[in-house]
C-alpha positions in Angstrom: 151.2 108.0 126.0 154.0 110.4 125.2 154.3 113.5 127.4 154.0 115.9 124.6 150.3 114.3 123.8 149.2 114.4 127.7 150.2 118.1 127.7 148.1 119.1 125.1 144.8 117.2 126.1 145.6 118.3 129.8 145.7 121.5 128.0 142.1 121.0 126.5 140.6 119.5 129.4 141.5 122.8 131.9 140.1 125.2 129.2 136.9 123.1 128.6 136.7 123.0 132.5 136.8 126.8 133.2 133.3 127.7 133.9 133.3 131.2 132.0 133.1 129.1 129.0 129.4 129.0 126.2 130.7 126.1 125.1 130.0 123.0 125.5 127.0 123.8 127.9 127.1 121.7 130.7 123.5 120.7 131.2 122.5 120.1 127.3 118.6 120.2 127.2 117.1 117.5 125.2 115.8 118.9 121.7 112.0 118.6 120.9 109.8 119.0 118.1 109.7 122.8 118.3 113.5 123.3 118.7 114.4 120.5 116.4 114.9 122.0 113.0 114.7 120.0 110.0 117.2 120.7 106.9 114.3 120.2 104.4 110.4 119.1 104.2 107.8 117.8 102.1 104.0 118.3 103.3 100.6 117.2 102.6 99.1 113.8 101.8 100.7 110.4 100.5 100.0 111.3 96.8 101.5 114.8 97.3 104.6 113.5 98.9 105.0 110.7 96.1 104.7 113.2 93.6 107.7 115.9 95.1 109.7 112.2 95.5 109.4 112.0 91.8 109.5 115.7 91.2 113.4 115.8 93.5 114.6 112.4 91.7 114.1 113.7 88.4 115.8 116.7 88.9 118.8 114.2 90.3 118.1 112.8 87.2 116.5 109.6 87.5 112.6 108.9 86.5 109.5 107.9 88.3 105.8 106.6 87.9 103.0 106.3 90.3 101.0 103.2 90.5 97.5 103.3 92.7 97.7 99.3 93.3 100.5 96.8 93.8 98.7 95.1 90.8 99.4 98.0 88.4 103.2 98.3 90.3 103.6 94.9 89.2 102.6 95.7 85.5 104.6 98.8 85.5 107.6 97.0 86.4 107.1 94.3 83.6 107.0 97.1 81.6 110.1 99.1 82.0 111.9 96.1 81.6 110.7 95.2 78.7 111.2 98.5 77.8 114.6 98.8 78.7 115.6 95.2 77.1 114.2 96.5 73.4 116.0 99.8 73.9 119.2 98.0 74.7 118.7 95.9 71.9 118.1 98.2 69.1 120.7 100.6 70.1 123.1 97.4 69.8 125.8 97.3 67.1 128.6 96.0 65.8 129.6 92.4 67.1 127.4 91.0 70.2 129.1 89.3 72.9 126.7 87.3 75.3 127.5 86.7 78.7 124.7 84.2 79.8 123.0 87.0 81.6 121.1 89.0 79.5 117.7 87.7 80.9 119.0 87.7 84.2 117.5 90.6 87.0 119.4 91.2 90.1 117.2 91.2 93.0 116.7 91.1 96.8 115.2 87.9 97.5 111.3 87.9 96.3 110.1 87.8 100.2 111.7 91.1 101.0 110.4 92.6 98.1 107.0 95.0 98.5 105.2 93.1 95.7 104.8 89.2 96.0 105.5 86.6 93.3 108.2 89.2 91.5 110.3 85.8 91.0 107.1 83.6 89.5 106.4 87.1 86.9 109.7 86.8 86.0 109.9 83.5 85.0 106.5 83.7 83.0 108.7 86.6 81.3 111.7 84.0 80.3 114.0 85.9 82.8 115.3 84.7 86.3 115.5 86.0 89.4 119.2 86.3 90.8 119.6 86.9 94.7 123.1 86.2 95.6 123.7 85.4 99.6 127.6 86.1 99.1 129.5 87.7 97.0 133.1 86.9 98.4 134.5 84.3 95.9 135.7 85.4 92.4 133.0 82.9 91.1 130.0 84.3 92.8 131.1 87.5 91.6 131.2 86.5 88.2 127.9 84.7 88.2 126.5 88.3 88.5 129.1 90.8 87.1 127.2 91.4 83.3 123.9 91.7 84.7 122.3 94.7 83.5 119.3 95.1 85.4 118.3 95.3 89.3 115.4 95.3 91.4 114.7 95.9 95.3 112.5 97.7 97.7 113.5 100.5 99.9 113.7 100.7 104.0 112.5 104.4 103.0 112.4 106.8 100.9 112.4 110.5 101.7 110.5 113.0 99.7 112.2 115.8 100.2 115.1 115.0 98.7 114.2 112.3 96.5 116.2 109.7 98.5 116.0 106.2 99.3 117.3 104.6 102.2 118.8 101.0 102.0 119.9 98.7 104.4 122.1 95.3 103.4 121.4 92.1 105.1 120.3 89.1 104.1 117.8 89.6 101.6 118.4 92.5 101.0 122.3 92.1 99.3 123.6 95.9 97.9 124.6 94.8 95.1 121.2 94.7 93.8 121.3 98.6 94.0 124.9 99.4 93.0 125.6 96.9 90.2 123.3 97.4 87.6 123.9 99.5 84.9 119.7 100.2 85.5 117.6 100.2 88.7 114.3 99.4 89.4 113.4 100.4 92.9 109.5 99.6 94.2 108.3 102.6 96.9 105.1 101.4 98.7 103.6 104.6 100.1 104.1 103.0 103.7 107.8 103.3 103.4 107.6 107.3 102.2 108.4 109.7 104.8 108.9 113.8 104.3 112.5 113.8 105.4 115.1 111.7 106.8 114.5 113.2 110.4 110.6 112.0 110.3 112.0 108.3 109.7 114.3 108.8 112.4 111.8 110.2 114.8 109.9 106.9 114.1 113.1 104.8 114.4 113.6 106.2 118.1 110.1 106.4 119.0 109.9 102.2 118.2 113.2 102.1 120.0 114.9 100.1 116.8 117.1 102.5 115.7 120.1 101.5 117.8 119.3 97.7 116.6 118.6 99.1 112.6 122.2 100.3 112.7 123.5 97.8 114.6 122.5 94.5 112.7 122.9 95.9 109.2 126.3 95.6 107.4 125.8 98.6 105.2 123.4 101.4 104.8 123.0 103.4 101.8 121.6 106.7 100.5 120.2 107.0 96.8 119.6 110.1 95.9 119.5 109.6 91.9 121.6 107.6 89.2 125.5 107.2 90.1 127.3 110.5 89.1 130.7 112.0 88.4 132.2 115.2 87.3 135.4 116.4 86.5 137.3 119.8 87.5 135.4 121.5 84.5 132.6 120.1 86.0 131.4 117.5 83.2 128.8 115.5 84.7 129.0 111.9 83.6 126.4 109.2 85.0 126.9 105.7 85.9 130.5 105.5 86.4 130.2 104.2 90.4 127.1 102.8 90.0 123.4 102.2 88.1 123.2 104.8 85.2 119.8 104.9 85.6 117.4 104.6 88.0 113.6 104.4 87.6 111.2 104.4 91.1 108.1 103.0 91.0 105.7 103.8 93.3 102.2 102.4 94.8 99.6 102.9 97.1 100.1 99.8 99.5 97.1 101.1 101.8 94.3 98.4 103.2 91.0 99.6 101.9 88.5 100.4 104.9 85.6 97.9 105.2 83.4 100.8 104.0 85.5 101.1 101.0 84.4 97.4 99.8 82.2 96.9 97.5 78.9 94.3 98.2 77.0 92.7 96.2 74.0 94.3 97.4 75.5 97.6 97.2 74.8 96.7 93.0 71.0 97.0 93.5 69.4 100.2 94.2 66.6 98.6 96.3 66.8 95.1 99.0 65.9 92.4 97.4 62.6 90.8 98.4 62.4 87.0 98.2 58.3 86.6 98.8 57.5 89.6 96.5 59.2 88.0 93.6 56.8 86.6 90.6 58.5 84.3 89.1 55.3 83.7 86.6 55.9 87.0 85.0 59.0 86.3 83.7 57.5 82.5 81.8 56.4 83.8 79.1 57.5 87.5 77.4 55.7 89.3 74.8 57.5 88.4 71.6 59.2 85.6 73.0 59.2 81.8 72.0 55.7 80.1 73.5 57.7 76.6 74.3 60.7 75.0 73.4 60.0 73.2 70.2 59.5 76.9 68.4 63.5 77.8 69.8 64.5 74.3 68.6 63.1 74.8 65.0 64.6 78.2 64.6 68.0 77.1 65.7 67.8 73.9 63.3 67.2 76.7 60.9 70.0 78.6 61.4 72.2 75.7 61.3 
């Protein structure tokens, strides 16, 4: 170390030692829920925090819908493919160039994703299912470079801001969420949080949040389509990144037992085995007397 750089950080170290100092205390107290301040916050139930999600990422932009099953996710997601695919198609002119991946949907793989079977719907659909493990070769890359559409889940999404927190790994490639030209990302209400600082609360309070950082190679904040502007402040969209971005999202809640429905909960009154007549229902008034009458008036009708 030259002696020009250990004179200024011996320097820095006296004044930081000189006990007149505010700064930096020297016994920090720890920061707790009262004297924690959040930058921003969403409040009140699942639904209402879905709804400001879609309210923040529209206004960043993107679009949203809110599904009340996994069953009607899946259906929504069908559907703004489909969707997307016509649109694409009749705003297509001139001379078409195929690629081999027009029916191709970049994807985490379909066991990391919050609805099962995506891959199985997708192949009833004529499309597949891409999930690269690697993208370093120049022929991987290619095998996914004109695909047009992407799917994943989130680790969270914050609804505050209309963010959505991803973490890379196996599974769970980036490239599903960053080389699209559209997005598709599927919110169960489990992974929505008010803020960033609630999921980090939760992280720290599991004692995985060291290990969340640590193991993932990349971790990634959407907030909204890719965007650009210039020093006139022209906005344009997609240039780093998906041009559009639609979130879908869907009540993954377990209904309680009381929610289900029983067969017995049809009837108004409990069935009574010995009470039933079974005579009374032999023969009605206006009814057939015996068989041969129904088998005459069919013949008829035949």
């Amino acid at each position: 170390m030259s002696n020009a750089r250990e004179d200024i950080l011996g320097k820095l170290r006296a004044s930081l030692a000189r006990p007149d100092l505010r700064f930096p205390p020297l016994l920090t107290p720890a920061l707790t829920s009262e004297t924690r301040m959040a930058v921003t916050r969403a409040d009140g139930t699942l639904e209402d925090m879905a709804e400001r999600f879609g309210e923040e990422l529209t206004a960043l932009h993107g679009s949203f819908e809110i599904a009340e099953t996994a069953t009607e996710a899946r259906l929504a997601l069908i559907n703004r493919i489909m969707a997307w695919m016509e649109q694409e198609e009749a705003e297509r002119k001139g001379v078409v160039i195929t690629t081999g991946q027009e029916r191709s949907v970049l994807a985490w793989t379909a066991n990391n994703l919050p609805i099962e079977n995506i891959d199985l719907t997708l192949d009833d659909l004529g499309l597949k299912l891409v999930a690269p493990t690697e993208l370093r070769s120049s022929e991987s890359r290619d095998n996914v470079r004109h695909i047009r559409y992407g799917i994943t889940g989130v680790e969270a999404a914050f609804a505050a801001t209309g963010s959505m927190l991803m973490l890379a790994g196996p599974g769970t490639n980036r490239s599903a969420s960053l080389l699209p030209f559209r997005h598709i990302a599927l919110i169960p209400f489990s992974r929505l949080y008010r803020n960033f600082e609630e999921w980090l609360a939760e992280q720290r309070e599991s004692g995985t949040l060291v290990d969340t950082f640590r193991n993932r190679a990349n971790l990634t904040l959407i907030s909204g389509p890719s965007k650009s502007a210039d020093i006139e402040m022209a906005l344009t969209l997609g240039v780093h990144g998906p041009k559009f971005v639609h979130a879908i999202l869907f009540d993954d809640t377990p209904p309680d037992d009381d929610d289900l429905t029983r067969p017995s909960d049809l009837f108004d009154e409990e069935f009574d085995a010995e009470a039933f007549d079974a005579e009374q229902f032999e023969e009605e008034p206006g009814g057939f007397e015996d068989d041969s009458e129904f088998d005459d008036e069919e013949s008829a009708a035949h």
